[in-house]
Backbone as ProteinMPNN parsed JSONL, in Angstrom:
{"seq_chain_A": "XXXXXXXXXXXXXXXXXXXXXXXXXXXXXXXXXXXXXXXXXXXXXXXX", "coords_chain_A": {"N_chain_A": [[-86.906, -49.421, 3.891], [-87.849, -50.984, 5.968], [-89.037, -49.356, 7.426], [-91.828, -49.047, 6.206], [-92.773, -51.672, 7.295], [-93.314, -50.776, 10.08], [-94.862, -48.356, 9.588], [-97.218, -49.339, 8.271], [-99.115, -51.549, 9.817], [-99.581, -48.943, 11.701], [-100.892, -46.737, 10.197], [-103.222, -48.111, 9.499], [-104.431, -49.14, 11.43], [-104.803, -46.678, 12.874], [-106.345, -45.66, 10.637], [-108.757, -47.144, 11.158], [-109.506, -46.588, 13.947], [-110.313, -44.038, 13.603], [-112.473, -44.794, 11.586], [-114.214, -46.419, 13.638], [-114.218, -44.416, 15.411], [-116.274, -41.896, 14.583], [-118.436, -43.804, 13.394], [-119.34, -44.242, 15.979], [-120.034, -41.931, 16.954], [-122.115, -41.267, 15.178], [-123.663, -42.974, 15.902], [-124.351, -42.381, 18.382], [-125.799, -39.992, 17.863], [-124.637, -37.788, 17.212], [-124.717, -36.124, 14.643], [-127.647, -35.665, 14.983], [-128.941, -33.282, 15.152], [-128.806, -30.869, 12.72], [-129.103, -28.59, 11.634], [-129.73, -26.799, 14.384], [-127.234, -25.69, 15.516], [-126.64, -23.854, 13.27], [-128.351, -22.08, 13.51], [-128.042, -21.626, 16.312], [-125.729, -19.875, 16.27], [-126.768, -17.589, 15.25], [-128.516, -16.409, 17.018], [-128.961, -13.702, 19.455], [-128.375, -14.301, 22.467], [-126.674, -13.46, 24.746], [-126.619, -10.681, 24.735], [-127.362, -7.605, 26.687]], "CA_chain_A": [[-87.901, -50.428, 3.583], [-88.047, -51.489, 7.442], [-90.019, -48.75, 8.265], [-92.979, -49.701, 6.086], [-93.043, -52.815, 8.096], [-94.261, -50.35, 11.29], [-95.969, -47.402, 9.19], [-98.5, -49.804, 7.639], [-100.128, -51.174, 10.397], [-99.87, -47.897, 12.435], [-101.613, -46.057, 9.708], [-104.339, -49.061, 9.389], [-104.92, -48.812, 13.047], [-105.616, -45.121, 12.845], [-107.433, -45.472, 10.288], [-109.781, -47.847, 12.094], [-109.914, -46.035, 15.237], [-111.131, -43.353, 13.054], [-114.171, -44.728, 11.248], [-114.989, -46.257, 14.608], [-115.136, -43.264, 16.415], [-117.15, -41.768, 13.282], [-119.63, -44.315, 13.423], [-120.048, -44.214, 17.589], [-120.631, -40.505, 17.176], [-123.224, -41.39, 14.201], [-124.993, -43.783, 16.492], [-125.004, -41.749, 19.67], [-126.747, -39.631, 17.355], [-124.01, -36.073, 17.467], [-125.204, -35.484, 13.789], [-128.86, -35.919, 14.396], [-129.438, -31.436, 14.538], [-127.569, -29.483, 11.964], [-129.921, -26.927, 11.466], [-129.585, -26.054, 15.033], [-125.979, -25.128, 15.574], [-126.746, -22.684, 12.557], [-129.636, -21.099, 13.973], [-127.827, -20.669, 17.295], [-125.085, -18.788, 15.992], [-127.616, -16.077, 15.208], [-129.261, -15.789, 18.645], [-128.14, -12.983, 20.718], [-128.926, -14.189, 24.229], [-125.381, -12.46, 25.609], [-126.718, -9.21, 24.731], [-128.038, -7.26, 27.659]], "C_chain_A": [[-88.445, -51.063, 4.857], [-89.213, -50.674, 7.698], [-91.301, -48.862, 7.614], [-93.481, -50.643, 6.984], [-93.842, -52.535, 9.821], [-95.358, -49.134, 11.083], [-97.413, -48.042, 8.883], [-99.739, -50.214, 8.501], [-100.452, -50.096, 11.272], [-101.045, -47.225, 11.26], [-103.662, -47.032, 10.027], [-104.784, -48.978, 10.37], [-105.668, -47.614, 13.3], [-106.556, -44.749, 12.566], [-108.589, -46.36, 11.131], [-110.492, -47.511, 13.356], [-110.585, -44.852, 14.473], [-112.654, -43.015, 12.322], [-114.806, -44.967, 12.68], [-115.395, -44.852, 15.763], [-116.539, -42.228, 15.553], [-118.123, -42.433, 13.707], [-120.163, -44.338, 15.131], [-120.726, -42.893, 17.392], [-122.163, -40.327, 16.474], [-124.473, -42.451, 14.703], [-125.707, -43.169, 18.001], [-125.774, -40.751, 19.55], [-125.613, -37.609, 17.886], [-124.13, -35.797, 16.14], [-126.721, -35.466, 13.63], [-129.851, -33.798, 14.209], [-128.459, -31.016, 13.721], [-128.106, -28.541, 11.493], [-129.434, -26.052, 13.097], [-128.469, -25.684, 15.458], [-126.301, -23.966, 14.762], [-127.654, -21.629, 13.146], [-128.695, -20.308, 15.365], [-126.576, -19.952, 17.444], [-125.505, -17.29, 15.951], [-128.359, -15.719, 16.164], [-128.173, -14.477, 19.141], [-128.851, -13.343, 22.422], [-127.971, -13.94, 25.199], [-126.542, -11.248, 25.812], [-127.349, -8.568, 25.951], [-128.911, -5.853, 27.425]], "O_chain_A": [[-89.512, -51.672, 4.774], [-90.261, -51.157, 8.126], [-92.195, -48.781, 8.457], [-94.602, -50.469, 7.463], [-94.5, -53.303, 10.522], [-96.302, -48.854, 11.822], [-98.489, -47.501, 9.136], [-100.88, -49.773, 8.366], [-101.598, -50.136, 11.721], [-102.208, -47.298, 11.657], [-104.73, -46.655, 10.509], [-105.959, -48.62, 10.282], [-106.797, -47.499, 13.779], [-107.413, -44.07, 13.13], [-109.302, -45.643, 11.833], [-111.585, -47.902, 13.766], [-111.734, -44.72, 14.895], [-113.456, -42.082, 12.294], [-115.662, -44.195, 13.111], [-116.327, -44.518, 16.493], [-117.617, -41.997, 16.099], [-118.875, -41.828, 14.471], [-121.361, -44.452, 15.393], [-121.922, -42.774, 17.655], [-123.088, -39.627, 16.885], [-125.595, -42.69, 14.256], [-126.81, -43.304, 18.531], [-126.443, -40.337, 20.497], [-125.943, -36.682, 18.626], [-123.438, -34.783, 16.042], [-127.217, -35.305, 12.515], [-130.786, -33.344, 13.549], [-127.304, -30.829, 14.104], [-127.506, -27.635, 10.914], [-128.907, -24.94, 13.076], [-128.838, -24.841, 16.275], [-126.293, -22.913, 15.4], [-127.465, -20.413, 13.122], [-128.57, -19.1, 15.561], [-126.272, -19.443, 18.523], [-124.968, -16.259, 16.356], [-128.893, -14.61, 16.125], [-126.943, -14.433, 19.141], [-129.583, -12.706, 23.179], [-128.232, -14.124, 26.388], [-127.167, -11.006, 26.845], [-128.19, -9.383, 26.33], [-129.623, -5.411, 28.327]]}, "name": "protein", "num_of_chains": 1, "seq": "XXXXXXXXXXXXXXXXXXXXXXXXXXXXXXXXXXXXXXXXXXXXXXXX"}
């Protein structure tokens, strides 16, 4: 029963550091292409 007493806020913490990094990524704008990742899977510009 002790160790609730250090899981709870560890988890809560986590979670928190988690949306915030979530929402930094969503403001620095790393979901604003998702078409183009797909597209440039299908390039060949290796090929020689």
């Amino acid at each position: 029963m002790n160790v609730i007493i250090y899981l709870l806020p560890l988890a809560l913490g986590l979670g928190l550091l988690g949306l915030f990094g979530f929402l930094w990524a969503l403001k620095s704008g790393q979901y604003s292409d998702m078409d183009g990742a797909a597209y440039r899977v299908l390039s060949d510009d290796d090929v020689e």
